[in-house]
N, C-alpha and C positions, 0 to 999 in steps of 0.2 A: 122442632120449629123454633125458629130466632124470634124474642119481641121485638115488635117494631120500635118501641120507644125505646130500651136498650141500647141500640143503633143509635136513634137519636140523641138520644142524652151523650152518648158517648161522640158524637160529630161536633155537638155544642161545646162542649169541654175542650176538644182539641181545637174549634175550628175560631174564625174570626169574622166575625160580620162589620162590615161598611155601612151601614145602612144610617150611622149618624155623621159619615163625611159631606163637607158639603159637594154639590156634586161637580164643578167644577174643576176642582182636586182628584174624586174619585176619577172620574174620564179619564182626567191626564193620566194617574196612578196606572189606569187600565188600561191607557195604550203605552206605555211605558213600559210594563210589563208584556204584553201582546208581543210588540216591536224588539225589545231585547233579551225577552227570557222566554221567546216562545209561548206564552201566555202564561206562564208557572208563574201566582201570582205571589207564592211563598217565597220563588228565589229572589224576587224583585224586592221586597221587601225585608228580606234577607242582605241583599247587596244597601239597600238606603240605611238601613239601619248600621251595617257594619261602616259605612263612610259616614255617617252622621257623629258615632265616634273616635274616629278620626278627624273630623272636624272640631268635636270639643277638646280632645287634644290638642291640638294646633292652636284651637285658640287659648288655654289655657299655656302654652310655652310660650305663645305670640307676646303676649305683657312681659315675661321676664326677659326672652329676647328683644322687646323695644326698651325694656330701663337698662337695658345691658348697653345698647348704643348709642340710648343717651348719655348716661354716664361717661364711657369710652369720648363720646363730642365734646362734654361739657370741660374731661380731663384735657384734654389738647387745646379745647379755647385757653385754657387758666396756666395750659403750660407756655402756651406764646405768648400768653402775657405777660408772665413773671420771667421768660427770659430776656436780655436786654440783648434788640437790636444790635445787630454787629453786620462788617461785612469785612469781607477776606480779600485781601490783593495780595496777587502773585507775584513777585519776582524774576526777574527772569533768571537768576539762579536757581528760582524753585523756591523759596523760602517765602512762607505765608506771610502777611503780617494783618493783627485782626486789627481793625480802625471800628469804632463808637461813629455812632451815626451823627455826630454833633461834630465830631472830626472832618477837618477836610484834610481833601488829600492834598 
């Protein structure tokens, strides 16, 4: 004959108890899982947890990809500004000629 508390100890160990969520969360958690995993409340939890880190991933590349584009912005403001103004007339040969914006034509 099996102990019963054997059993027990052994459910505790594996198992997870809710009983300090607030309950609010818990409900949603449990119809969320009800609704998409057939009430399997392991794979539901399974599924939040494996996109939760995915989400800290994301946000930890989100900052290097925002200084990445800042930078890339900040290069293109400081290149049109340190280039000087020009503009191009054609010919009707075809032959450019560049003119200085202080130039008339």
């Amino acid at each position: 004959m099996v102990d019963g508390n054997i059993i027990l100890n052994k459910v505790k160990s594996i198992g997870l108890v809710m009983s300090r969520v607030p309950e609010p969360a818990r409900s949603e958690f449990l119809k969320f899982a009800e609704e998409e995993f057939a009430d399997d409340r392991g794979m539901a939890l399974n599924h939040l947890w494996f996109n939760y880190k995915l989400w800290i991933q994301f946000l930890a590349s989100f900052d290097m990809k925002l200084n990445k584009l800042i930078d890339l912005l900040e290069n293109n403001v400081q290149e049109s500004q340190t280039q000087e103004p020009s503009k191009k007339v054609r010919m009707l040969s075809g032959r450019e000629i560049k003119l200085n914006r202080e130039e008339k034509i």
